[in-house]
N, C-alpha and C positions, 0 to 999 in steps of 0.2 A: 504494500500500500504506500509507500514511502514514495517512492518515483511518478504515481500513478496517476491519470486521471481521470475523472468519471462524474456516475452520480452516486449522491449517499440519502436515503430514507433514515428519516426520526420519526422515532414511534415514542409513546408513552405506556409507562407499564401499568396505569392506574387512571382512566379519565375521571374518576372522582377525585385526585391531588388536586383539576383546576378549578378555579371557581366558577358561577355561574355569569355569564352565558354559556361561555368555554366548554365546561363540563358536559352542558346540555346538547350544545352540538354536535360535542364527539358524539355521545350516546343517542341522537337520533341519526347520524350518520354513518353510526354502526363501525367505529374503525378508531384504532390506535393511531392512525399515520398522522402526525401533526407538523410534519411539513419534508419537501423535498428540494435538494439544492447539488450544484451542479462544481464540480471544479476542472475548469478549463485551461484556467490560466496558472493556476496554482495547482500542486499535490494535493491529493486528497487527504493525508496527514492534516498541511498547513491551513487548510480550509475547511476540514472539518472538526480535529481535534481544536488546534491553536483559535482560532475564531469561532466558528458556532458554539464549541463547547466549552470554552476556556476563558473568550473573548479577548484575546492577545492581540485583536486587530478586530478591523469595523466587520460585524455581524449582523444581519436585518435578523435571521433567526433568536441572538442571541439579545434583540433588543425588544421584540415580538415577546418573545419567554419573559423577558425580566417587565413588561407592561405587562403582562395577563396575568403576573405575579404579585402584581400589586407595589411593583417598585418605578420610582422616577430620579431621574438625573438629579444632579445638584443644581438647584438654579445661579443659571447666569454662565454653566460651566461648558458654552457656547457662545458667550455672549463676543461680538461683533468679527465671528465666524462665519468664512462663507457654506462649509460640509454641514451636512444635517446626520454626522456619526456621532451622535451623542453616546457617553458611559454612561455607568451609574456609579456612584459611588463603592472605592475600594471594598468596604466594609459587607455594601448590597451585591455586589459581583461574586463574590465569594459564598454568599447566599444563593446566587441562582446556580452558581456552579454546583455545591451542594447540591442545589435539588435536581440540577441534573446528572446529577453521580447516583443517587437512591432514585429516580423515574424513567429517565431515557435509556432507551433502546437504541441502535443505529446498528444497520446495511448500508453495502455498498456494492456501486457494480463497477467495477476496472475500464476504464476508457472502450470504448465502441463505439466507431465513429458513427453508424446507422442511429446509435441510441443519442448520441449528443445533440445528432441534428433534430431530436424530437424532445426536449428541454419543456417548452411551451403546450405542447398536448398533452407530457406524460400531467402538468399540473392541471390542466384543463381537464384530463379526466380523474386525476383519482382528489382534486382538492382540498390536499391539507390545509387543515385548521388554519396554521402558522403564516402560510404562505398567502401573499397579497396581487402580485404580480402576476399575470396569466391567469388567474384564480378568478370564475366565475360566480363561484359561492365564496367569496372573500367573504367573512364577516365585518360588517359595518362597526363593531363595538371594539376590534382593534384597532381599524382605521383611525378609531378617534383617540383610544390609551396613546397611539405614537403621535399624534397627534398633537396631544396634551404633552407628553413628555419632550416632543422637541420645542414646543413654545417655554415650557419649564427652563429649559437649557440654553435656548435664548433669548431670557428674562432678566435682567437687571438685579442684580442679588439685593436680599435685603439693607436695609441699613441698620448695622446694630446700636 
């Protein structure tokens, strides 16, 4: 897997860990798979441990997980940036990582270039939870958690 590229499936080992909506849509969608993601450009090591799972670099997955988890950036800790890769704080990163150390599942399938070309249907049909992109059943309630957390991020921190 070190050299490799491909795609990688996240599954969850518990759709009751997430709260509701979350929860509810896995269970009436009948499926663990909460999201599917592609490494092209990168190893699939680097791209899926280091970032989705670890968040050593910018992650839509791992920023999807840490809003459905009930966590937000540090405000301000964006502020007069132009990327919209918001963190979470040290403390809350280590918490999502956690809880994707005791829930997450992960598959992979080793570069094929027949499969790479079809990135955008594999998500259009099996529609994980997580993923927003090509995602025809996106749900609306994370749209907004990222939403909120990048406006958080680049908000004006308080004044003490």
């Amino acid at each position: 897997m070190h050299s490799e590229s491909g795609y990688y499936a996240i599954f969850t080992d518990n759709a009751g860990e997430f709260p509701n909506p979350f929860r509810k849509i896995l269970q009436e969608r009948d499926t663990d798979l909460i999201y599917v993601g592609i490494a092209e450009k990168t190893h699939l090591i680097d791209r899926l441990v280091h970032q989705d799972l670890h968040h050593h670099g910018p992650s839509t997955f791992f920023r999807s997980l840490g809003s459905v988890l009930g966590f937000t950036p540090p405000r301000g800790s964006l502020l007069n940036k132009k990327h919209r890769n918001y963190k979470f704080a040290e403390e809350d990163t280590q918490r999502i990582v956690d809880w994707i150390n005791q829930h997450i599942i992960v598959r992979w399938i080793a570069e094929n270039s027949a499969l790479l070309a079809n990135e955008k249907s594999i998500i259009r049909q099996l529609r994980p939870l997580l993923n927003l992109k090509h995602n025809p059943a996106r749900v609306p309630e994370l749209s907004e958690l990222r939403r909120r957390c990048l406006a958080r991020a680049k908000e004006r921190p308080l004044a003490i």
